[in-house]
C-alpha positions in Angstrom: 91.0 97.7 99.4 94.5 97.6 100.5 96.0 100.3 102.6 99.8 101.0 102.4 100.9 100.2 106.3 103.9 102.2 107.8 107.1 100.0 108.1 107.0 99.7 111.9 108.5 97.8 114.7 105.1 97.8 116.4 101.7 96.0 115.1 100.0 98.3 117.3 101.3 101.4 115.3 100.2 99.7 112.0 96.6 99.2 113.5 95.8 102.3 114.6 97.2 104.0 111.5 95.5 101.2 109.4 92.2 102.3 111.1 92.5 105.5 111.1 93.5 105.7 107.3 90.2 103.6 106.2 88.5 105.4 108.3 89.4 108.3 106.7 89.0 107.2 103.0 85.8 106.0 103.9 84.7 109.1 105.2 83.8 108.2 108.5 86.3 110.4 109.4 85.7 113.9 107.3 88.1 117.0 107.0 88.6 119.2 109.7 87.7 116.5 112.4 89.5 116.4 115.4 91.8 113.4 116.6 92.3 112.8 120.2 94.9 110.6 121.2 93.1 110.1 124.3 90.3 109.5 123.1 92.0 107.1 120.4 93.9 105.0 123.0 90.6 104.3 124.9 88.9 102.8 122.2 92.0 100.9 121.6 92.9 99.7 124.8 96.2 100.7 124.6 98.9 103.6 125.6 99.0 107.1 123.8 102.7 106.4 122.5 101.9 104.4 119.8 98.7 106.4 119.4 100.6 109.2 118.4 103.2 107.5 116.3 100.1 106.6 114.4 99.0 110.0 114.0 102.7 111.1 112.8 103.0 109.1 110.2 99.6 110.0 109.1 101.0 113.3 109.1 103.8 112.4 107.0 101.4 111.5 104.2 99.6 114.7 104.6 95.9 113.3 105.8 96.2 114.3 109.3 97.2 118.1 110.3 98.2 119.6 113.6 99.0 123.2 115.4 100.9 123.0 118.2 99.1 122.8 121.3 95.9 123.4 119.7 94.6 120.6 117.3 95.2 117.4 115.6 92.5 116.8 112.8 91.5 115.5 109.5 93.6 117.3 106.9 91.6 119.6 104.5 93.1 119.4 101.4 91.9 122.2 98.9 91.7 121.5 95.1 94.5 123.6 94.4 96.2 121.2 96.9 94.7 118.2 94.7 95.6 119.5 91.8 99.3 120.3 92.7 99.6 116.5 93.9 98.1 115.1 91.1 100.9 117.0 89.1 103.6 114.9 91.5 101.7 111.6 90.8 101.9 111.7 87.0 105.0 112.1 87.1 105.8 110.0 89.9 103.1 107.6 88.0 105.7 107.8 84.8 108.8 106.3 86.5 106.9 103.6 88.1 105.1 102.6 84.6 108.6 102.5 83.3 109.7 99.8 85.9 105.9 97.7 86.2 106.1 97.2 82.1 109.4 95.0 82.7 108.0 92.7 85.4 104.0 92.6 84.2 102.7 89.4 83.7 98.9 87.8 82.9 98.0 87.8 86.8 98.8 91.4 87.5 96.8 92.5 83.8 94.0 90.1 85.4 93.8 92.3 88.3 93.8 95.5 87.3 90.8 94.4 84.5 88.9 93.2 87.8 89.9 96.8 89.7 88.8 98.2 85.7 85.7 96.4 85.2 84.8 97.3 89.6 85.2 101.3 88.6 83.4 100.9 85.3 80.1 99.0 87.1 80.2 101.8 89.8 79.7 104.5 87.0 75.8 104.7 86.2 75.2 105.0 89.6 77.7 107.3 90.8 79.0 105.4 94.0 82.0 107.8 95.0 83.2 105.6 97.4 83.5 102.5 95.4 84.8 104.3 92.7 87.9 105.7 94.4 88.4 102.2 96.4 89.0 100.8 92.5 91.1 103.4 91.5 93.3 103.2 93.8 93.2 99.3 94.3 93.7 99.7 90.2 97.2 102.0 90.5 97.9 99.9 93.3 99.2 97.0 91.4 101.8 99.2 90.2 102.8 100.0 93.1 103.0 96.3 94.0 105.2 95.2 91.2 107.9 98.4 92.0 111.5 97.4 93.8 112.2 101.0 94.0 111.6 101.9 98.1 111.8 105.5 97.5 110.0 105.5 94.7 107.3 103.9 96.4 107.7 106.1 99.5 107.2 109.1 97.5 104.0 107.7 95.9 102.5 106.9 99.0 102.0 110.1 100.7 100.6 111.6 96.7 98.1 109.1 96.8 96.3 109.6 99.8 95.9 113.5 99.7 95.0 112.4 96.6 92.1 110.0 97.5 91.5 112.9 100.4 91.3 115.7 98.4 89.1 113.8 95.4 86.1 112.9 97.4 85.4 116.5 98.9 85.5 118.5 95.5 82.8 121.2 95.1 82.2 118.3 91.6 83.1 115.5 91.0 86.0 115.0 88.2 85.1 113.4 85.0 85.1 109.8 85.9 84.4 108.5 82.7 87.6 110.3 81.3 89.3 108.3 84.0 87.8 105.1 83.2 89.1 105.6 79.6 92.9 106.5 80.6 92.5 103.1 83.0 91.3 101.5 79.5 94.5 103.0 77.9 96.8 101.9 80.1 95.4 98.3 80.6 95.9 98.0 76.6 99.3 99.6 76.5 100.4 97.0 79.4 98.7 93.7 77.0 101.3 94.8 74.4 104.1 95.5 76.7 103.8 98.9 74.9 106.4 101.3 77.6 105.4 104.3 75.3 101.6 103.8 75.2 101.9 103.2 79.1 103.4 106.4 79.8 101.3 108.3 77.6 97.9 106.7 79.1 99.8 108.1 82.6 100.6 111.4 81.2 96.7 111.9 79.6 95.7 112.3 83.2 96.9 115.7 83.0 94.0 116.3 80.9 91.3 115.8 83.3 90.6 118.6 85.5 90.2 119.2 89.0 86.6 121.3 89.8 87.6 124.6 92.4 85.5 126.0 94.4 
């Protein structure tokens, strides 16, 4: 699994946010825990300025939350907040489909049938986890064959409330109606079909988002 790094001057900033992010998705780290930068910087060996740079950005793509002078923690995104992002992604989703179908190619349709056929094994047995790693690595080569910075800026903070939100639903989404819409888009891509791409994208609207 890739995880989208800040752009930073210091590696040490793109560590500790590296960590912290996977350790998040991963659930190691689970909503409403609390972040220390003290206790942070100890376990890295290193000052609480970049620490909290760290934790900034993290904040900037809405997984980490904070009240002034009394907590930094795991963000707890509702459904309703889930559902409302997923809303931004499609369409977000639909102007990066628009670019990705002019520069795909045979290696990038190669990956995402590996990211396809990774989700699709994980079904039966219901491996949460696994699953969102391969949907995300999945819509990640998208995101890897986009020029447009803000585009891609805009995407990445979607995507991880996204991931956040996903794994802590009172249910779990259908995942089979997702496997399909990968399917959908995977084909539309073969053909270098632009309006079978977006409408693969836009059928995610159709899947719904269990609240509590």
């Amino acid at each position: 699994m890739t995880v989208d790094s800040p752009v930073t001057s210091s590696p040490v900033v793109g560590m500790v946010y590296d960590h912290l992010l996977t350790s998040i998705h991963d659930g190691s780290l689970q909503p409403g825990d609390r972040l220390s930068d003290g206790r942070i910087a100890e376990e890295f060996d290193v000052s609480r300025t970049p620490v909290r740079e760290a934790l900034q950005r993290l904040r900037d793509i809405g997984v980490v939350e904070a009240s002034a002078n009394r907590f930094t923690r795991v963000a707890v995104v509702s459904p309703r907040q889930t559902i409302d992002a997923m809303a931004v992604w499609v369409a977000l989703c639909s102007a990066l489909v628009r670019e990705a179908v002019q520069r795909v190619d045979d290696d990038m349709i190669e990956r995402m049938e590996q990211h396809h056929r990774a989700f699709v094994s994980r079904l039966p047995v219901q491996d949460f986890q696994g699953l969102a790693d391969a949907n995300f690595d999945f819509y990640a080569e998208l995101r890897a064959a986009s020029r447009n910075e803000a585009l891609l800026r805009s995407l990445t903070g979607v995507v991880h409330m996204i991931r956040l939100g996903s794994l802590h639903l009172p249910e779990a989404i259908n995942l089979e109606q997702l496997a399909g819409w990968q399917s959908a888009l995977l084909e539309a891509l073969r053909a270098r079909d632009l309006d079978g791409a977006l409408a693969a994208v836009d059928g995610l609207r159709g899947i719904r988002i269990p609240q509590a």
